[in-house]
DRENKEFI-612727 format. One record per residue (C-alpha): residue number from 0; x, y, z. Coordinates in pm, whole numbers. Example, Ala and Ser with C-alpha at 12.3 -4.5 7.8 and 13.67 -1.06 7.14 Angstrom:
DRENKEFI-612727
<0,<1230,-450,780>>;
<1,<1367,-106,714>>;
//
This chain:
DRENKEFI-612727
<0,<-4852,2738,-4716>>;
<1,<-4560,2576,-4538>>;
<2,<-4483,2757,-4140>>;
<3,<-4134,2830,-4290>>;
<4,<-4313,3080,-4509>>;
<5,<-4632,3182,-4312>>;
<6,<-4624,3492,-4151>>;
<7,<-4605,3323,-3825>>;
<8,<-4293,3121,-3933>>;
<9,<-4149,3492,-4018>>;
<10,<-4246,3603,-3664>>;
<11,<-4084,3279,-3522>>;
<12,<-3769,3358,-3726>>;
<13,<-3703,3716,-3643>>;
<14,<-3860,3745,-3281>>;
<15,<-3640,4003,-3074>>;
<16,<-3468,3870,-2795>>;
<17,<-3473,4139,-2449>>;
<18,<-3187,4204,-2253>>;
<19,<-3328,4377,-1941>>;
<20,<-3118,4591,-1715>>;
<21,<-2960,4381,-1395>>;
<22,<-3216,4636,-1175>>;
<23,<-3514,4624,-1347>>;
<24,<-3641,4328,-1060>>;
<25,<-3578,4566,-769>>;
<26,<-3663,4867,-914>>;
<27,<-3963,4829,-1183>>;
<28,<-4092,4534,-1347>>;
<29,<-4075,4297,-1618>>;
<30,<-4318,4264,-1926>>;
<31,<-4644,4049,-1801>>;
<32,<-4961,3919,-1965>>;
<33,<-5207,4205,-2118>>;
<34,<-5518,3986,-2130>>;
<35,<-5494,3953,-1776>>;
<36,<-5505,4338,-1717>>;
<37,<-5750,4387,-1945>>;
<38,<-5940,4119,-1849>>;
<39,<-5931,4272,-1450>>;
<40,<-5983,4646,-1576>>;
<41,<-6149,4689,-1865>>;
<42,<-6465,4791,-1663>>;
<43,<-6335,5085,-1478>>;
<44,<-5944,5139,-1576>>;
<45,<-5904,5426,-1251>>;
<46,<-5889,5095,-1041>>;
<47,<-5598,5045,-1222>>;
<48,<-5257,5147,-993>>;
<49,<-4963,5158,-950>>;
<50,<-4810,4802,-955>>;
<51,<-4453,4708,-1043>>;
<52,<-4509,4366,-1122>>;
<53,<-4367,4084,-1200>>;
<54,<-4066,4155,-1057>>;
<55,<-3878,3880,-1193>>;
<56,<-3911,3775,-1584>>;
<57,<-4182,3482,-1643>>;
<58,<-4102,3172,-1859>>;
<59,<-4448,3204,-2053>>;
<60,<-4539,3618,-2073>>;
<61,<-4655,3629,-2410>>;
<62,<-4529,3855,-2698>>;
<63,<-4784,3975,-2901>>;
<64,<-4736,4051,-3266>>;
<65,<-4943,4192,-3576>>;
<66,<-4778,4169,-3927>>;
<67,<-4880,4383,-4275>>;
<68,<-4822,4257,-4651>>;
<69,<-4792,4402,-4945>>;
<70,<-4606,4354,-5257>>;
<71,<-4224,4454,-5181>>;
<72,<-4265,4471,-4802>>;
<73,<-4387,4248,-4503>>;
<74,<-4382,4471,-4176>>;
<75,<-4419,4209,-3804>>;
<76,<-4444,4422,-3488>>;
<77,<-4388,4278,-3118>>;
<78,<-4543,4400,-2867>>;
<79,<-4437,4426,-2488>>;
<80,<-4670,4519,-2215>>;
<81,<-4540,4655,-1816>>;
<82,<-4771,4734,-1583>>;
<83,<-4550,5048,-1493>>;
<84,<-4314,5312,-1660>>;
<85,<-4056,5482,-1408>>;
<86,<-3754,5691,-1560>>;
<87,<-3524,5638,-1277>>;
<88,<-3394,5979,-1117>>;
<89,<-3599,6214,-1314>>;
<90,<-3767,6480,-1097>>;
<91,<-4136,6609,-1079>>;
<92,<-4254,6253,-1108>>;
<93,<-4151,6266,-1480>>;
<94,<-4190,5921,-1648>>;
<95,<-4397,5817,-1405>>;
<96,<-4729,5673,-1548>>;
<97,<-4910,5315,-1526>>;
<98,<-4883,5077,-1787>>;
<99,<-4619,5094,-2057>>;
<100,<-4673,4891,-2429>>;
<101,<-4331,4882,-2631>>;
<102,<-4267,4727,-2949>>;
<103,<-4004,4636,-3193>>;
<104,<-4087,4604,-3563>>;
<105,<-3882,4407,-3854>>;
<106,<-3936,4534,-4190>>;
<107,<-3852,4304,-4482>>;
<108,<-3754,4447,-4846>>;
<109,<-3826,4234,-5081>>;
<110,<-3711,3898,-4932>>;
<111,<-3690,3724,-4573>>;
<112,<-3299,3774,-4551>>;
<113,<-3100,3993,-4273>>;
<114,<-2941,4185,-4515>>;
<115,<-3254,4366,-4654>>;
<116,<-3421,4397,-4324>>;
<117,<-3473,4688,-4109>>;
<118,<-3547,4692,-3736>>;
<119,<-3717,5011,-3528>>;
<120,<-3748,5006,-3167>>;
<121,<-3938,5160,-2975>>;
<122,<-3783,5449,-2788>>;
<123,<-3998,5687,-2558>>;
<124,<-4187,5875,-2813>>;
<125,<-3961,5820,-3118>>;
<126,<-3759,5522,-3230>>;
<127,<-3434,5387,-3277>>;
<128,<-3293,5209,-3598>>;
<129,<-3096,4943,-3679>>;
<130,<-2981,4802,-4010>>;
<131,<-2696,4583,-4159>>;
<132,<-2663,4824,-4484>>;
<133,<-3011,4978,-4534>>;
<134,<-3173,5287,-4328>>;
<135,<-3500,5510,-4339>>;
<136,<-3463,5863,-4414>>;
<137,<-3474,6056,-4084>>;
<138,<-3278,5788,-3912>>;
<139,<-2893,5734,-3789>>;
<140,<-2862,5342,-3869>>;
<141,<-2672,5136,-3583>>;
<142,<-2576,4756,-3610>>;
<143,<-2804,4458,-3507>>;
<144,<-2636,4254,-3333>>;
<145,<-2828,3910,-3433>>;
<146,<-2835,3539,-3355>>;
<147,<-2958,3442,-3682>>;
<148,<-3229,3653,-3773>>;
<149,<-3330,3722,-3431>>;
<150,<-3215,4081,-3284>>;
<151,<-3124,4148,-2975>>;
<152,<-3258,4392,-2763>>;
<153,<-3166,4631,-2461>>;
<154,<-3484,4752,-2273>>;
<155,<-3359,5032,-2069>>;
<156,<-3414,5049,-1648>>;
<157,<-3779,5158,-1573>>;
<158,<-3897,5312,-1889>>;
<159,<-3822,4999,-2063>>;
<160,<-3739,5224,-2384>>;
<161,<-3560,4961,-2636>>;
<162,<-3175,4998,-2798>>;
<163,<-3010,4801,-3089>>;
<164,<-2673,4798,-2833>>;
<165,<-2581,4796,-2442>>;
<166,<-2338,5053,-2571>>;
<167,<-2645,5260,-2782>>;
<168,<-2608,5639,-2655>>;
<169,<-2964,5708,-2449>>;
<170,<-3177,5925,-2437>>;
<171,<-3140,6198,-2166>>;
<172,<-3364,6452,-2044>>;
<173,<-3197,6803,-1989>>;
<174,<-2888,6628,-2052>>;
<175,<-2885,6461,-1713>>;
<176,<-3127,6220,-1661>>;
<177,<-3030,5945,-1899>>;
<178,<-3178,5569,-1950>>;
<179,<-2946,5316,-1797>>;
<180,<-2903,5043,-2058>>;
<181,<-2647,4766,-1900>>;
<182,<-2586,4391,-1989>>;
<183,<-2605,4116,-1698>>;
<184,<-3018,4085,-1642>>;
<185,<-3265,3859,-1717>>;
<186,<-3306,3792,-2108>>;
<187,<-3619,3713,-2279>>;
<188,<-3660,3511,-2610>>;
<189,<-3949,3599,-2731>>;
<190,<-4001,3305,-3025>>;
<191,<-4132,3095,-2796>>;
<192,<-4425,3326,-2678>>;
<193,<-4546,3425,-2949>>;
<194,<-4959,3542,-2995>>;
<195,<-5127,3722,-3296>>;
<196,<-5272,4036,-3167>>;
<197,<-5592,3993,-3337>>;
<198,<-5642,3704,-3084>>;
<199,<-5665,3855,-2796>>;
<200,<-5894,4023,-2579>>;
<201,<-5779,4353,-2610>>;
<202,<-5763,4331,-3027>>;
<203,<-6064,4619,-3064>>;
<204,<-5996,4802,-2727>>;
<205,<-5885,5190,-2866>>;
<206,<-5847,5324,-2554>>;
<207,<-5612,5426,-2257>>;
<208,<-5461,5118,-2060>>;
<209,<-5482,5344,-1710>>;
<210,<-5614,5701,-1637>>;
<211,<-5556,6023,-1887>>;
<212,<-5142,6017,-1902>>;
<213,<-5160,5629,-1966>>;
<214,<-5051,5519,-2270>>;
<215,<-5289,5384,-2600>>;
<216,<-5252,5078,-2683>>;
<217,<-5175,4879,-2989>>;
<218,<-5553,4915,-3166>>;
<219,<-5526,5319,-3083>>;
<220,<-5501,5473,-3442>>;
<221,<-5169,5683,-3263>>;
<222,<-5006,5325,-3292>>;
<223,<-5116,5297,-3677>>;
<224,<-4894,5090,-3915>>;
<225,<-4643,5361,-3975>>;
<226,<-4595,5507,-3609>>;
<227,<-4243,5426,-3609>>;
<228,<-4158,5535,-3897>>;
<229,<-4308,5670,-4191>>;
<230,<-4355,5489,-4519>>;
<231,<-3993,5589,-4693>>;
<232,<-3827,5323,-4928>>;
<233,<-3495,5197,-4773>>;
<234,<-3149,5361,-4860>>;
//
């Protein structure tokens, strides 16, 4: 089978590319290499604290990615890990946690072309949407904006919560503490950095990346295939 149409060459073709808020240096952190922190605390994850690093975007952080087949649909998920989640301005410490995996999944109808592709982003603990004609049930659809068949992507300040748009209306909590998605940062091709989850060090780990409000990460059955979104045929 040629790369062109390997799985891999679909991962190469419609890796996201990040557009990170012009604070995120100062203020949080930028995505990093899992294997690393796995490879450090694995052992005894309570070592494992606060740390809002890298503070500037590295040329090789590696995406991670896992892919599904089946007749009439090909699902590839990218994964994203921070070391820290911070929703800035919230009070009571709320979004506060270590670690923070994000992803962004393409899902392909029937052929590798834009127009029957669907894109869900990870967005705190539901998802946003975006589609040139086609949507899920459940969801409002918003444009990609692509180069190619890549998307871009806006990873909102801190909490690192992903949007189809810079313009996307964010989430808020009690209508006041919103995530602050802005163009002008660092941005992040991912096709270059690609790594197939399975191998890693981490592929098998189901638990917590942190202590008890730390998030699970991509093995953890919460992030099954159909976390996103549920198994719906396009309309």
């Amino acid at each position: 089978m040629s790369e062109s149409s390997s799985i891999y060459g679909l991962a190469r073709r419609f890796a996201p590319i990040l557009h990170f808020h012009p604070e995120e240096g100062s203020f949080c952190c930028f995505p990093s290499d899992a294997e690393e922190t796995y490879a450090t605390f694995q052992k005894d994850w309570y070592e494992f604290v606060e740390d809002r690093s890298p503070k500037e975007l590295l040329p090789n952080t590696p995406c991670y990615y896992e892919f599904w087949e089946e007749a009439g649909l090909t699902q590839i998920r990218y994964w994203f890990w921070y070391r820290y989640n911070d929703f800035p301005g919230a009070p009571l410490n709320i979004g506060k946690h270590v670690g923070d995996w994000e992803n962004v999944e393409v899902r392909l109808y029937g052929s590798s072309e834009t127009e029957d592709a669907i894109w869900i982003l990870s967005n705190h603990y539901e998802a946003r949407l975006a589609g040139i004609s086609r949507t899920l049930q459940g969801f409002i659809r918003e444009d990609p904006i692509l180069t190619g068949t890549q998307i871009h992507v806006w990873s909102a300040l801190g909490t690192h919560a992903n949007y189809p748009s810079p313009k996307s209306k964010p989430r808020c909590y009690v209508r006041f503490f919103c995530d602050k998605i802005a163009d002008g940062g660092a941005v992040w091709n991912t096709q270059e950095y690609l790594k197939l989850l399975d191998e890693t060090n981490f592929s098998a780990f189901e638990g917590r990346w942190g202590d008890k409000k730390a998030p699970r990460g991509p093995a953890n059955e919460y992030n099954n295939r159909w976390r996103n979104a549920p198994n719906h045929d396009p309309i």
